[in-house]
N, C-alpha and C positions, 0 to 999 in steps of 0.2 A: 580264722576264716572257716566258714561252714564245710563241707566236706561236698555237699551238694553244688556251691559253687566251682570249685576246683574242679569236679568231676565233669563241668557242663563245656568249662573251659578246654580241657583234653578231651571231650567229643567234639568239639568242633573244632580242634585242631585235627584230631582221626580225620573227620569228614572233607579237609583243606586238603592232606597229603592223598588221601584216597583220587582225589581229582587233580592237585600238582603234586606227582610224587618227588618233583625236584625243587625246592625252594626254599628260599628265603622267608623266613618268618620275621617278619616286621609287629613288635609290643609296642602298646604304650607301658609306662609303668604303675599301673594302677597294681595295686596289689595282687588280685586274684591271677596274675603273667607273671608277677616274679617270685609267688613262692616258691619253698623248697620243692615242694612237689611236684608241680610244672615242670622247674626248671631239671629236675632229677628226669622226666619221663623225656622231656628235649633230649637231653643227653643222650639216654639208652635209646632212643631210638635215632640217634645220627640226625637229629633234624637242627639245620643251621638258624640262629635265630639273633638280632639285636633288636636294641632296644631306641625310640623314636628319641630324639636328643630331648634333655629337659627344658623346659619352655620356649618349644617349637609349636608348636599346636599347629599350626600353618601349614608341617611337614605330615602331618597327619589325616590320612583321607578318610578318617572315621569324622574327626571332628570338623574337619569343611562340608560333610556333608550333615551333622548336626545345625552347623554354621547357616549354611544356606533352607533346611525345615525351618529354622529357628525363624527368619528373616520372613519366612514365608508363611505359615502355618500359625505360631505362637502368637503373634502380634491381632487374632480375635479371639475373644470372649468366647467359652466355649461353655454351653450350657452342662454337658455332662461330660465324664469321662468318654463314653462311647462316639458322644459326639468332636471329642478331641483326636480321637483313634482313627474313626474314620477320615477325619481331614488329614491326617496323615498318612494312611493307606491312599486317599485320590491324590494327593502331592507327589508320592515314592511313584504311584504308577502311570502318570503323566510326566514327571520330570525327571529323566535322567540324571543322575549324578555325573556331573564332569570335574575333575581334579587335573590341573595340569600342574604338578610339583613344579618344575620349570617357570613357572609364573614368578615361582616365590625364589627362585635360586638366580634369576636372571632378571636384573633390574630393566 
């Protein structure tokens, strides 16, 4: 794994505890969260962290909010990259993301 990516990952974990300096770190387990290195700097710095259950997707508020772009966004024909970008900048900034875990845990 690049070194550039690891690095990008432990700054924005820096920039997470800078603002909750008490928390729980919820990963998926995509590679670049459970390498050695990551998981060496969690450590040393006391930060508590698991990991999303394996094929949960459901439990995870990264991918329902990929979920619902997806539903929303993806489904036209998009002439350029930029014009792909921007329908997802006017999506994010008119539609809030709502996750209610609870949905998925309470039939």
């Amino acid at each position: 794994m690049k070194r550039q990516i690891k690095e990008e990952v432990l700054w924005n974990i820096k920039l997470i505890r800078m603002k909750f300096p008490k928390m729980l770190l919820m990963l998926d387990k995509a590679r670049w969260n459970k390498n050695n290195w990551v998981m060496s700097w969690l450590k040393e710095q006391g930060i508590d962290y698991m990991f999303f259950p394996t094929g949960s997707p459901d439990l995870n508020p990264v991918e329902e909010c990929w979920r619902q772009t997806r539903d929303n966004v993806t489904h036209v024909s998009h002439n350029s990259e930029e014009d792909l970008l921007e329908d997802l900048e006017n999506y994010w900034k008119k539609q809030p993301f709502r996750h209610n875990v609870l949905n998925y845990l309470v039939p």
